[in-house]
N, C-alpha and C positions, 0 to 999 in steps of 0.2 A: 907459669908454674909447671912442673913435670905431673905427667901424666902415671906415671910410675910410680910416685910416691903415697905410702900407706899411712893411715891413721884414721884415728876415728872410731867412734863405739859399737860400732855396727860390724866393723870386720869381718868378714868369714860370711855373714849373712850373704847366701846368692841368689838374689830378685830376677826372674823373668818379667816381662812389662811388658803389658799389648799396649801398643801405642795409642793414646786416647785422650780426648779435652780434659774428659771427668778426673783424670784418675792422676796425671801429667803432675802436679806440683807434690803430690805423693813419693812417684817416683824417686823426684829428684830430692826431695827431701832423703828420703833414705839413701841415697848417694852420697849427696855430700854430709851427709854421719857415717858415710865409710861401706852402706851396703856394694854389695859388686852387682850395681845394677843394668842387665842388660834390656835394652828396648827393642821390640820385633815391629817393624814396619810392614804394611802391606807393598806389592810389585810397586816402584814409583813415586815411594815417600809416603807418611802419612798427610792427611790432610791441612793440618793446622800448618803445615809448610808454607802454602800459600797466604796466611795470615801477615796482614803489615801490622806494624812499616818495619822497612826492611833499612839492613845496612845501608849506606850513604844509598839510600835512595832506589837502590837497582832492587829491580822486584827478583825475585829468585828463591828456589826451593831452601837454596845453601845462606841464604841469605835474612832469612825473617828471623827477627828480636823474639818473636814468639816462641820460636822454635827452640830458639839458644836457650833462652833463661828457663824455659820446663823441663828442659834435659840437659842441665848438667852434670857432670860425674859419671854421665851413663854410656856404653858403649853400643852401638846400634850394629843389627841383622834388618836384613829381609827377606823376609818368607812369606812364600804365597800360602794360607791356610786351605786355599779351597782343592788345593792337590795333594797328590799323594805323596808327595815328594815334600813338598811342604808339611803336612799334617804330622810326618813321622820326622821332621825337623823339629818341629815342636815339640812332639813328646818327648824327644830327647833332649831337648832344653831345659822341660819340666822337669825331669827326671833326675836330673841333676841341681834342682833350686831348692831352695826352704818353702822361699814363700812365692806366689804369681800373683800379680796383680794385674785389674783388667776393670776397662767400664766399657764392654761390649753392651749391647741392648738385647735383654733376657729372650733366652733361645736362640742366637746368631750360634756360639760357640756350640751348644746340644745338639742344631742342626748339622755339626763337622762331626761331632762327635768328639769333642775336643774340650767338653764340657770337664767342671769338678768332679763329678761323679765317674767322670771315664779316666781321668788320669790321677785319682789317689788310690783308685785301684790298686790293691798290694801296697802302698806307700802312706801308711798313717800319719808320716811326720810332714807331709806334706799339708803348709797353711796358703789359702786362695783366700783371695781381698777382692772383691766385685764392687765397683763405685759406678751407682744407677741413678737417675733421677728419683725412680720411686722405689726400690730394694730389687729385688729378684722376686719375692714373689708380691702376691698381693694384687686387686681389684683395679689398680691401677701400672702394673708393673710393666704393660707396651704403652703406655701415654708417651706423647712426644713432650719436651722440656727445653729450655733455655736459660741460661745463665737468670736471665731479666725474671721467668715465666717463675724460676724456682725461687727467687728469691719474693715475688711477690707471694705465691703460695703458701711458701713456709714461714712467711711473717716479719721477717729482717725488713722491707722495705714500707709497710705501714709505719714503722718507727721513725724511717728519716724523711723529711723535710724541714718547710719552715713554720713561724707561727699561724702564718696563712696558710688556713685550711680550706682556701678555695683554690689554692696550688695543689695540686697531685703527689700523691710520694713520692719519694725519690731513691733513683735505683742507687745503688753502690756501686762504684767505677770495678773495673781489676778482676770481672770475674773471681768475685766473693763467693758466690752458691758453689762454682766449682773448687773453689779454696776451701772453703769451709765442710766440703764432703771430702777432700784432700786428707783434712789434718784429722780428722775424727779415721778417714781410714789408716793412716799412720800409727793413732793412739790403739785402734783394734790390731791392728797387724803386731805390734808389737805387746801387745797384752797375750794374742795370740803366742811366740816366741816363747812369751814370759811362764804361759801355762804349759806349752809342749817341754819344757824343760824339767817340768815336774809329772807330768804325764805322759810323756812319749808320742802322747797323739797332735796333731795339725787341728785346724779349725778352718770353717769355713765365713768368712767375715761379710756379713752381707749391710754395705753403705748405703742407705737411702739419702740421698744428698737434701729431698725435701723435708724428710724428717730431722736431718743435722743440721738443715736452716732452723726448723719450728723450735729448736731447743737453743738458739746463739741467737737468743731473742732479750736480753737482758731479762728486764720484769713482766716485757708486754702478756708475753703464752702464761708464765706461772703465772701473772697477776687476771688471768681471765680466768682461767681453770680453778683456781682457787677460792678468789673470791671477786668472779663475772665484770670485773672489772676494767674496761678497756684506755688503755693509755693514749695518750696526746702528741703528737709530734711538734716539737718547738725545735727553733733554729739555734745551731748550735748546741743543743740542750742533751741532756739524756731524757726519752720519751715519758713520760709521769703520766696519772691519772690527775694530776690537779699543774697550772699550769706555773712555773716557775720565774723567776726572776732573768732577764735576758741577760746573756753573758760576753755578748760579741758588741763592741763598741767599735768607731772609726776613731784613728788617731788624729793629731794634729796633722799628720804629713798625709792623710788618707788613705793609707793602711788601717788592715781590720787588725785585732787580736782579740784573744777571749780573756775576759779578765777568770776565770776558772771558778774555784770553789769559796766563797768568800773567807774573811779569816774569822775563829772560831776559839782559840786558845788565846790567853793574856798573852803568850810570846806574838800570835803574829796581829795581835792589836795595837802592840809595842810597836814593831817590824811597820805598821801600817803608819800609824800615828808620825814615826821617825821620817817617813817618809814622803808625806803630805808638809814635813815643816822642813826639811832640805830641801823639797822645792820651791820653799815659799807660799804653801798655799793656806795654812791652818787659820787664817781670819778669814778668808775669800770662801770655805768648804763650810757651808751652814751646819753642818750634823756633825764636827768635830769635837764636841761636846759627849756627847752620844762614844764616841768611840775610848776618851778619855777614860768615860765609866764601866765600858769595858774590859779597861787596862785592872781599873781598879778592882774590882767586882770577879776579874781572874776569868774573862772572855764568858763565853758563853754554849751551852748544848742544846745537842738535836730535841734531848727531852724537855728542855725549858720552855722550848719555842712552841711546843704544845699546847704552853696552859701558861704560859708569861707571857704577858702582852710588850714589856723592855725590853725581855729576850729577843723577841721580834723585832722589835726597833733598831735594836742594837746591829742584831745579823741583818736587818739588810740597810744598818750606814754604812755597815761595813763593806757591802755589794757598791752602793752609792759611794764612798770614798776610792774604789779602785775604779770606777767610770769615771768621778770626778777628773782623777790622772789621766785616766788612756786620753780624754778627750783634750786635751793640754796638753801632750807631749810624742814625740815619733813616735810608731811602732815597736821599733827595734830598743832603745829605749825605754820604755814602757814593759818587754818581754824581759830585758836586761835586770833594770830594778827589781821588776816583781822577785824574779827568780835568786838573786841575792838577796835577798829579806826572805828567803823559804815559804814565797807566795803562789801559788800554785797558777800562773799566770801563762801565756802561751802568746806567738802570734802567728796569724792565719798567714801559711806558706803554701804555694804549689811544689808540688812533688818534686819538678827537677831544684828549685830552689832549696828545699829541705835535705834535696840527696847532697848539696856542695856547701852544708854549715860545718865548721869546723868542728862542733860535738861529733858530727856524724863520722867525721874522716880520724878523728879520735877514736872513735872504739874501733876504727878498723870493719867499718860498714861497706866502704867501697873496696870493691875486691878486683884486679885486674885478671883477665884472661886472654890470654894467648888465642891468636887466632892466625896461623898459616894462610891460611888461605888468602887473605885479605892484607896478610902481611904487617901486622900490627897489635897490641893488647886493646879490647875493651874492658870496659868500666862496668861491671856487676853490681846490682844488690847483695849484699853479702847476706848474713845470720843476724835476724833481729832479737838476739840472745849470747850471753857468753858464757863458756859451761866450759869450764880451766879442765875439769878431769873428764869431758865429751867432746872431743874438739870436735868444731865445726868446719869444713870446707869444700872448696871448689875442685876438684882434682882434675878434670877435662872438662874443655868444650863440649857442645852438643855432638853428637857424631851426624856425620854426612851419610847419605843414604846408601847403606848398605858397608858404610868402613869398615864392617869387624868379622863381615862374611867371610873370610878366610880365617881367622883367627878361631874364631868363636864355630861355625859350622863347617870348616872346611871345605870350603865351596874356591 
């Protein structure tokens, strides 16, 4: 895809970016929504360069998957901040952006002098986005943090494991803690934008990444804070204070799926029932009886099941009628049916297998890039969104260390 080509909602918007683990899917996000994002490495590359695995294998600066997929659409400098020569590259970078975005470690940047308060000097429209483990300021604002560290502090990873509680929680793959201080600074950075437009002034957005885990906690945090409450971690499951119905079955071929959310409505009691006797099973499924009455009776609700003790029976034949399936039929199969009969059924995929289903390559999820160097296009995660009047896209590769130093600082 050309590098040259425009679009996208963010236009005109122009990002400085210290190059950074924390802050790295931020970046690119406003890229490829069209910001003109430029990334400033330190002499050498930034660090996350060295991060595998790397294309076919060969370890190399120019060469890590890491590298590529946090900085696409971005054009990359380097500049040494700790000179003089450098420092006054910067400010004239800054000088020229909207917004800067940065997850330095509170007082690196005030030690240069290169902090927010030195360069919005005279420039009110200027908005800075700082992505920290723990904010900029605060009791804990120099603690050292990890991806792993923040997600167990701020509570995302009490939530996942399995129903064995004498297994340990379990972390979330993909640097989550750093994603999820990502997208919260995106939604400030751009609330930011949304008020200088009525104000004239910038803002200073300060990301505590521990704090944007504690709150993408579903019910766990509200349901303590409110009422002292502490949730469960079940396999499969969404976390509860009371423990749930399993949802993850093995099929006949020995794949897993999750049979989902049981059915609830007379339509997908209908949907279920129809389904159980095209495969031949409605004498051999003891509780078929049970679901009949649910057809008739017009399904059943959240509030029934309260204080009906049928209701109860009924919702979980209903759980009991789609294991009855999984455990009698493929996987694939199994995901297929459900989901024609509008059952909210799934099957357990690994990543690169879910990136090559044909839903995915349908909505245009795999996105190829152009890579010179290497001499060939790869295969990107694209936008897990489609937004007809915000286009979303890929406009360049990662840049190489230092490609846009002529361009961009005239060096």
């Amino acid at each position: 895809m050309s590098p040259d080509a425009s679009g996208g909602p963010l236009v005109g918007l122009r990002v400085v970016e210290l190059a950074s683990e924390h802050a790295a899917l931020a970046g690119k996000m406003l890229g490829d929504l069209g910001a003109g994002v430029i990334v400033v490495e330190p002499p050498g590359g930034h660090s996350s360069r060295a991060y595998g695995p790397f294309a076919d294998d060969v370890e190399d600066p120019e060469r890590s998957l890491w590298w590529w997929y946090y900085n696409t659409s971005k054009r990359g400098v380097v500049v040494d901040l700790t000179t003089a020569e450098g420092a006054e590259q910067f400010r004239t970078l800054v000088r020229d952006a909207d917004l800067v975005l940065e997850g330095e470690a509170p007082g690196a940047l005030a030690a240069l002098g290169l902090d927010h308060p030195d360069l919005r000097d005279g420039d009110e429209r200027l908005i800075w986005v700082s992505v920290t483990p723990f904010g900029r300021e605060g009791t804990r604002a120099h603690d050292p943090a990890t991806d792993l560290t923040l997600l167990a502090g701020g509570g995302p990873a009490w939530s996942c494991g399995y129903d064995d509680h004498s297994i340990p929680p379990v972390r979330g793959g993909g640097n989550q803690a750093f994603h999820i201080g990502s997208t919260w600074a995106v939604m400030g950075a751009l609330t930011a934008v949304l008020a200088r437009d009525v104000s004239g002034r910038g803002q200073h957005v300060d990301v505590s990444m521990h704090a944007a885990c504690n709150v993408t906690t579903e019910m766990a945090t509200y349901g303590y804070l409110a009422a002292g409450e502490t949730v469960l971690r079940q396999t499969g499951r969404h976390a509860m204070t009371t423990i749930s119905m399993p949802t993850q079955m093995q099929c006949a071929d020995g794949r897993y799926v999750t049979t989902g959310f049981p059915p609830r409505s007379q339509r997908d009691f209908e949907s279920l029932v129809e389904w159980i006797e095209t495969l031949g099973f409605r004498d051999e499924f003891p509780e078929t009886m049970l679901l009949d009455l649910a057809v008739e009776r017009g399904g059943v609700s959240i509030a029934e099941m309260a204080t009906d003790d049928l209701a109860r029976d009924i919702f979980g034949a209903g759980r009991e009628a789609l294991c009855f399936i999984a455990e009698r039929i493929p996987a694939h199969d199994f995901f297929i049916g459900g989901q024609t009969r509008g059952l909210a059924c799934g099957v357990v995929a690994s990543p690169e297998e879910a990136f090559e289903t044909e839903h995915v390559k349908a909505r245009g999820f795999q996105v190829e890039v152009e890579h010179d160097a290497i001499g060939r296009a790869v295969r990107y995660p694209g936008a897990p969104f489609l937004m007809p009047a915000s286009p979303w896209r890929i406009s360049r590769r990662a840049p190489h260390v230092g490609e846009h130093d002529a361009d961009v600082l005239g060096a």
